[in-house]
N, C-alpha and C positions, 0 to 999 in steps of 0.2 A: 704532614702538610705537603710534604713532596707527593706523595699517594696520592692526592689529590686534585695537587696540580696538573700530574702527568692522565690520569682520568680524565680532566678537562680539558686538555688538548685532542689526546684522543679521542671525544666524543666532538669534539668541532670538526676535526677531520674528518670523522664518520658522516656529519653531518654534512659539510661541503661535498662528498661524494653521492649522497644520496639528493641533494637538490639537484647536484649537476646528472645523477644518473634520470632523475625527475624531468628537466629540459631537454637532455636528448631523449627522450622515450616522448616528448610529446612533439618535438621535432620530428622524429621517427616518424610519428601515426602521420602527421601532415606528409611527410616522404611517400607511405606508402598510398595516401589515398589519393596523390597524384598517380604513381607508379600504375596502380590497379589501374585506373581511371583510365590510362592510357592505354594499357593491355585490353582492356574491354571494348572500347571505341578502337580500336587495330581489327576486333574479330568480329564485330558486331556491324551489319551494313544492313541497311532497306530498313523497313517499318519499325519498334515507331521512331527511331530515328533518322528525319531528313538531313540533306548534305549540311543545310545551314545550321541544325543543331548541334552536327560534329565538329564542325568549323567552329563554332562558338564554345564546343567544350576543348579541344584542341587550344586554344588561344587565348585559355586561362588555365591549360597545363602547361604551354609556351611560359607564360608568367608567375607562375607558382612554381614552377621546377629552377625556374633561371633564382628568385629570391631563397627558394631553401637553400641550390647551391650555396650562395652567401651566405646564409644562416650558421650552414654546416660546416661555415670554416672555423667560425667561432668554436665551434667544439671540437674540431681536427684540423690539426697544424698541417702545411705543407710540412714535407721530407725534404730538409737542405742537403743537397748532393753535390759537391762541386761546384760550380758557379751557374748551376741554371737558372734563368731567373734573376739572378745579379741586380739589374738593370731596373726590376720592378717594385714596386710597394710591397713592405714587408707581410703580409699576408698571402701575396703572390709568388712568393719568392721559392726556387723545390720546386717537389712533385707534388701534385694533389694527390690527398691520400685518396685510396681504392672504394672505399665506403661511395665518395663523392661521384666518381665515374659516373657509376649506374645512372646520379643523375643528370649528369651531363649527358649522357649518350640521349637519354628519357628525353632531355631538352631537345637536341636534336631530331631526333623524330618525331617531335610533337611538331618542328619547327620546320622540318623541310618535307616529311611526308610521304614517301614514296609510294604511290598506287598507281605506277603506268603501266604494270604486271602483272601479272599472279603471282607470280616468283615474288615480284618486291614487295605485295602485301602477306603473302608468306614470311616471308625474312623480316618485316616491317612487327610483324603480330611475336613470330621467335624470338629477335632482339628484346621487344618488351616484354616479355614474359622473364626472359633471361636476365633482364636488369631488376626487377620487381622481385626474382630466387635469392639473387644473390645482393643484391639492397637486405631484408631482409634476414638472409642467413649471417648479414656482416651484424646488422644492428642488434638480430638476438644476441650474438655474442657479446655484444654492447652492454645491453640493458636488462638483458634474459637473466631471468631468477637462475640460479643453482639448480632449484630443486623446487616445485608447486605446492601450491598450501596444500593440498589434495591429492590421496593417494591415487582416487578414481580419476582425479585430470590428466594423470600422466600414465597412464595403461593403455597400452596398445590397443587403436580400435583395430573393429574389423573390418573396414574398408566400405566403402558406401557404392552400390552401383543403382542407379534411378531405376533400368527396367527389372532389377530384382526386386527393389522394395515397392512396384507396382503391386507387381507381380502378387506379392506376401501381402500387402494390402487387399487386392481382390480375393484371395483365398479368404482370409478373417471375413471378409464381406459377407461372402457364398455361404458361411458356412453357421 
């Protein structure tokens, strides 16, 4: 009976870890298809996107990056360090963990925008990118399987370059 019992707690704990790794993996994908979304409209200018198209995708990654934040407290605690924070609702309270950055910085930029330069749409397009690497390299660690159901999923490609697989495309054509 004991056998049994302890079976059955262990399998509810199994199970509470695998819904919650379920919510943050679908948290995630919402994370990242702001993330991307943002890196893209950073690099992406003139045809067919006009200024009010970007403006208008900007300002529902303004709004979807600020609610994940939120979201993503639910599943990562601030770090209580000392007394920072003190002063504020318990949620607030600490550091925000690192995972959350990315999307804060992400909010930021969607939010204040910098393009009075080339440098600052430079640094504007690198920031995002760089929040989207490492957003990403935190969450696999997160949610990332061990190991792929598939041996051929997890073999090293061999790298894709567009004007070679023209290239090999035109040759099969010719020939």
């Amino acid at each position: 009976m004991l056998t049994v019992f302890g079976f059955f707690v262990a399998w509810i704990r199994w199970r509470r870890s695998e819904l919650r790794r379920d919510e943050v993996l679908r948290w995630a994908d919402e994370c990242i298809e702001a993330l991307q979304t943002l890196l893209l409209i950073s690099l992406l200018k003139g045809p067919p996107l006009t200024e009010e198209k970007l403006d208008e995708i900007r300002l529902k990654i303004i709004f979807d990056t600020s609610t994940l934040i939120e979201r993503g407290r639910l599943f990562f605690k601030n770090e209580v360090i000392n007394d920072f924070g003190s002063e504020k609702p318990a949620a607030y309270r600490g550091y925000r963990p690192r995972i959350l950055d990315h999307l804060v910085l992400a909010h930021q930029i969607s939010r204040y925008w910098p393009d009075e330069s080339e440098d600052d749409i430079k640094s504007r397009s690198k920031l995002a990118e760089q929040c989207l690497k490492n957003f990403v390299s935190l969450v696999q660690k997160e949610v990332g399987r061990d190991r792929a159901a598939s041996e051929e999923a997890i073999k090293g490609g061999d790298g894709v370059n567009l004007s070679m697989e023209m290239r090999n495309l035109q040759r099969v054509r010719n020939t």
